[in-house]
N, C-alpha and C positions, 0 to 999 in steps of 0.2 A: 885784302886777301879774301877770295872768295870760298865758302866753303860749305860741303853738303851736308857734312858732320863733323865731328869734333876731331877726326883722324881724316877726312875724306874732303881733297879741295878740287875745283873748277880752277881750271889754268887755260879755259879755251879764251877762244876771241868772236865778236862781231864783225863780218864783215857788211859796211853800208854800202859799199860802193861796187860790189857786185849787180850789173847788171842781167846777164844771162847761167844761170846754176845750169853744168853739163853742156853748158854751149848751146839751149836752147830752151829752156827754162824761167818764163821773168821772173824775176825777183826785185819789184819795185821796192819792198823794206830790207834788202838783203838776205841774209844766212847766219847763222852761228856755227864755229867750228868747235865741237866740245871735245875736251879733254880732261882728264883726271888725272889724281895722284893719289896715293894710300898712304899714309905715313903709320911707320909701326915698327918693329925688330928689322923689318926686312921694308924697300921702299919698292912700291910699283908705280909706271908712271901708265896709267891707261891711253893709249890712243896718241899719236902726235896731230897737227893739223893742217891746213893748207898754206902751204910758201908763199903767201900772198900775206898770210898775218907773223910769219917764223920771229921776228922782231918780237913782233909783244908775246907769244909764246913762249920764248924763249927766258923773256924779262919775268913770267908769270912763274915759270918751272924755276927760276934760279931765286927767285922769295919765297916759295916752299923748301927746295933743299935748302936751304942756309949751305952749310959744308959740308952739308953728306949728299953723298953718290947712290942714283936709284942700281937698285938689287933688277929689276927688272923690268921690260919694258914691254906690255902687252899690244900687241895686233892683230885689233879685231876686223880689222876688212882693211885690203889694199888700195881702195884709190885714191887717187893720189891728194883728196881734198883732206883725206887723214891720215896718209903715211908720207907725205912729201918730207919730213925731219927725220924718220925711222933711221938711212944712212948716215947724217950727221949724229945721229944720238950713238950709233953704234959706234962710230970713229970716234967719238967723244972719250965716252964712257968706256972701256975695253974689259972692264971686267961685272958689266951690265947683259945678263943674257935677255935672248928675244924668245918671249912666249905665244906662239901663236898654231896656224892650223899648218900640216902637212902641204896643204896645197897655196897657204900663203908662204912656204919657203922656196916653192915655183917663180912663184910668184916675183920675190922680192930678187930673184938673178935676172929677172927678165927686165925688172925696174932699175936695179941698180948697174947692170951692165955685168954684174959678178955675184958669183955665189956667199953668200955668209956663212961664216966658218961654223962647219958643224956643232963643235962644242961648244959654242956660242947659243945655238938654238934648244929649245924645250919645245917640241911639238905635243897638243893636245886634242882629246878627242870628247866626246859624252860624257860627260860627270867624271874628267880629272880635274882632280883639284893643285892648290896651291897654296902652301900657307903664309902667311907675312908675317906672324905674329899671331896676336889676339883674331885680326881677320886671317879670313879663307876665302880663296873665290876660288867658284864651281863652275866651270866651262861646261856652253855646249854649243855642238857646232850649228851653224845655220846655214847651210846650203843654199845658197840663189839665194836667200833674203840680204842683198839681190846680186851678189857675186859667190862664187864657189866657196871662196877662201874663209866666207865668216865666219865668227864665234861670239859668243856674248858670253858674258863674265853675270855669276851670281854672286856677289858678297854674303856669306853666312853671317855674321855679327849681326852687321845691320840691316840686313836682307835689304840689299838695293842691286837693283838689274842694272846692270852695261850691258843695253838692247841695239847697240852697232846703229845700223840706219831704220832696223823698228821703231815704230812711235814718232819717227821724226817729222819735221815740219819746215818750210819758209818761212822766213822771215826771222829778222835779227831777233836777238834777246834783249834789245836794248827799244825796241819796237814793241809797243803794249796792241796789241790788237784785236779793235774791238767786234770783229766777230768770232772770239775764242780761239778754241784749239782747232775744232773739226773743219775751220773752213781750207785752212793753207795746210792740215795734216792731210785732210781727202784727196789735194791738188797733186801735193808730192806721193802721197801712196799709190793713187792710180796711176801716176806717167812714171812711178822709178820701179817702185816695189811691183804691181798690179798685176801681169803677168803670171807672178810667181806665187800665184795664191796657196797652191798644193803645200807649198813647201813653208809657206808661211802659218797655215795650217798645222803641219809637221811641229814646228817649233813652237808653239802653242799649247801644242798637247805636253811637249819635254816641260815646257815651263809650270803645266796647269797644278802639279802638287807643290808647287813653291810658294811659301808666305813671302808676298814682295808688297813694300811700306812704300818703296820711291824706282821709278823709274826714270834712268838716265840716257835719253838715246847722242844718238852722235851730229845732230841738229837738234835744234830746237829745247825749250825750258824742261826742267827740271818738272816730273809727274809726279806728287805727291798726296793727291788730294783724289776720292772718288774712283779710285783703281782700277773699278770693276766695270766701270763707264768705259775708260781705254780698251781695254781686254776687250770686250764686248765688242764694241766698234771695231776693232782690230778683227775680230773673228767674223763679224758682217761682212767686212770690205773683203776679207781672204775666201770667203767661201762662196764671194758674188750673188750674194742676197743683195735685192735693193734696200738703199739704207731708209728710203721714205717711199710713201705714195703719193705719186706727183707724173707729170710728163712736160717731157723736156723737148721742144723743138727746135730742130738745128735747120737753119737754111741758107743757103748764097740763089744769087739772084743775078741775071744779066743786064736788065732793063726795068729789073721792078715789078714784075708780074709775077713770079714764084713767091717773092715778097709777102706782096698783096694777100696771096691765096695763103702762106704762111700766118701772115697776122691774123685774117679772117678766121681761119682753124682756129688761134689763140682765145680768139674773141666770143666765138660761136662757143667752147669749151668750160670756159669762165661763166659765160652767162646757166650754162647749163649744169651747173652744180657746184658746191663748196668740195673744188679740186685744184691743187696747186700747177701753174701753168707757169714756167719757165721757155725764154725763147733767146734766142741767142743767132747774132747774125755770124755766119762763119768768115765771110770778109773780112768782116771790123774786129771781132772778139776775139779775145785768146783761145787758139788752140784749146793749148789742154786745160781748161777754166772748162771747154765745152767737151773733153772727154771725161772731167771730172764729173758735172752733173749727167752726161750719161751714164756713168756707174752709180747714181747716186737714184735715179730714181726709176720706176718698176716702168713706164713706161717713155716710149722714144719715137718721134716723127721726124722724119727725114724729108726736104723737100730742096729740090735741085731739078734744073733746067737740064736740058741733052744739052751736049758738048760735043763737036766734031765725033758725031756717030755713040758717043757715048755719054758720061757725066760730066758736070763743071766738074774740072779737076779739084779746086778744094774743098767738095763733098769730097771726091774720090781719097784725097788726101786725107782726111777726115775718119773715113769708114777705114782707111788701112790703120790709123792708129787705135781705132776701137780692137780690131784684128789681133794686133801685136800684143796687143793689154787684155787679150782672153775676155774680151767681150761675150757673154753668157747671161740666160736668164732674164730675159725681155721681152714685151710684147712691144713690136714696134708695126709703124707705121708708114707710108711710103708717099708723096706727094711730086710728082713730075710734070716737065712742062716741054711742051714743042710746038713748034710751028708748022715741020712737015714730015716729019719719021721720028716722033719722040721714044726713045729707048731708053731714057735715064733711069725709068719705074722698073726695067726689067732688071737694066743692070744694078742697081740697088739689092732687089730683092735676091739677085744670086750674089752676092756679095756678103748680106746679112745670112741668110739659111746656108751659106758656110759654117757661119760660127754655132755654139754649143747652144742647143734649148732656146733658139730666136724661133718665136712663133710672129707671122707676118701678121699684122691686122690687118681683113678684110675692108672694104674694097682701096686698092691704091688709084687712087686721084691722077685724072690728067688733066691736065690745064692745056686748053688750045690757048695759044698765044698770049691770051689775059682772060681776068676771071670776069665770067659772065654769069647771069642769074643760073645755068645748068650745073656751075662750078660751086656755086654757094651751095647749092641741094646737094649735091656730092660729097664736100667738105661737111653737111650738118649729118649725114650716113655715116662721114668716117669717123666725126665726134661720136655720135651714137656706139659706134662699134669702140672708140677707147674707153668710153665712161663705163660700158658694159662687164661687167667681172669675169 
């Protein structure tokens, strides 16, 4: 029996055999699906989890209660990887009410097919609470971090956060990973949460006069150690500050010429000062592995061939997911290639100066056909101009 405190137990699961998290997501070490329980005068179960592990969940909730029946069963975000049991828990249990937001009670007629019986429900807003006993937990809503419905629970006793899908991360819990937290929490926060910076902001501020000892999100390990390193990082990635000084090159290639001129920037870049040079091929590499390190650092070079009058499609693909995840706050770069009406550099460049505070760095590179010594002079101008402050 797993447990956070002496009243406060983990009943979630590991899932390893998760391939794709949301249907497009890799998760080569899996997921955690976390869950809790309170034990006290009154029993709360936090959180159900995804119908893929309800087995061992279920085995996990039924060696907590021994013979008593939870008082209530908290719902902090509707989908379905953490309310898939919410309907059997309520058919279970009949005199177990569901505490959660106004808009998760939309919500759950729209999942279950039918409405849950009014008297059944306690709906909460900003700082209502709840007592079990010796604990209190203090809700507050969280809007779009990163569905409407959420809320996150504060425990008073032992000030520990239920931060819903805040703080969360890839990969199992049974999975030691050894590039810590921030590599697989960065991946999932730019391609789930990312977007919704404003609002994750928002909840931040609710949170900032609360002593919290442990954070428990709804993936990923238990935070108990250095607090104010989370917080921090969290307030970085929401307000679209770069988290380092570095640049990051994204490029696809038809034939190996955009390539060439790609690596040669990398090279040219490197040799001309102690600057961190990340390069990433968009063919082979993951997607969002390469929307992460574009929110990760201050600068960004893009380089792609014209395509049928326009871009290789997966830049194109590429810059729409930069788009949708509030891409902001960059100086980037542009590097294009053609043969005989290259337009990839233009279409690029209106594509970025769509988004928020993208300043283009001067001059955007074209590559005739393949890189020739005019192209090397060119590319050592646009290094000059990233290294520039």
């Amino acid at each position: 029996m797993n447990r956070i405190t002496e009243n406060i137990y983990y009943i979630g699961a590991d899932d390893r055999e998760l391939d794709l998290f949301e249907g497009q997501y890799e998760t080569p070490e899996g997921i955690s699906y976390n869950s809790h329980v309170i034990v006290d005068q009154k029993i709360a179960v936090i959180d159900t989890i995804d119908a893929r592990k309800a087995d061992e969940w279920k085995a996990n909730l039924a060696e907590v209660l021994g013979q008593r029946k939870p008082d209530y069963l908290i719902v902090s975000h509707m989908e379905p990887d953490h309310s898939s049991l919410v309907k059997e828990m309520i058919d279970s249990y009949p005199e177990m009410q569901v505490v959660c937001s106004a808009q998760a009670v939309k919500m759950m007629a729209r999942f279950f097919g039918e409405a849950v019986a009014p008297e059944r429900i306690i709906t909460v807003k900003d700082n209502s609470t709840l007592s079990l006993g010796e604990h209190t937990l203090q809700f507050f809503t969280a809007g779009m971090v990163h569905w409407p419905e959420v809320i996150v629970e504060y425990e008073q006793k032992e000030k520990i956060l239920f931060s819903a899908d805040a703080f969360g991360k890839f990969g199992a819990l049974s999975f030691d990973d050894p590039e810590g937290w921030a590599c697989e929490a960065r991946r999932y926060y730019f391609n789930i949460v990312g977007k919704y910076g404003a609002q994750v902001q928002a909840l931040l501020k609710k949170l900032s006069g609360l002593e919290i000892k442990k954070i428990c999100p709804l993936h990923g390990p238990v935070l108990d150690e250095n607090l104010e390193y989370y917080l921090n990082t969290y307030n970085t990635w929401s307000s679209y500050e770069p988290e380092d000084k570095g640049i990051f090159i994204a490029y696809c290639s038809l034939h190996g010429n955009t390539e060439e001129a790609a690596q040669k920037l990398a090279e040219i870049l490197r040799q001309k000062g102690n600057v961190k040079v990340s390069i990433a091929d968009l063919r082979r590499d993951d997607l969002h592995e390469c929307v992460e390190d574009a929110f990760r650092y201050d600068r960004l070079v893009l380089a792609a061939p014209t395509y049928d009058a326009g871009v290789m499609p997966i830049m194109e693909d590429f810059i729409h997911h930069l788009s949708i995840k509030n891409y902001q706050k960059r100086r980037v770069a542009i590097i294009e290639n053609g043969s005989w009406a290259p337009v990839a550099g233009k279409k690029m460049r209106e594509a970025m100066e769509a988004m928020k505070q993208i300043t283009i760095v001067e001059p955007i590179v074209t590559v005739e056909s393949t890189v020739k010594a005019d192209t090397i002079e060119k590319l050592q101008t646009l290094a000059d101009a990233l290294m520039a402050e």
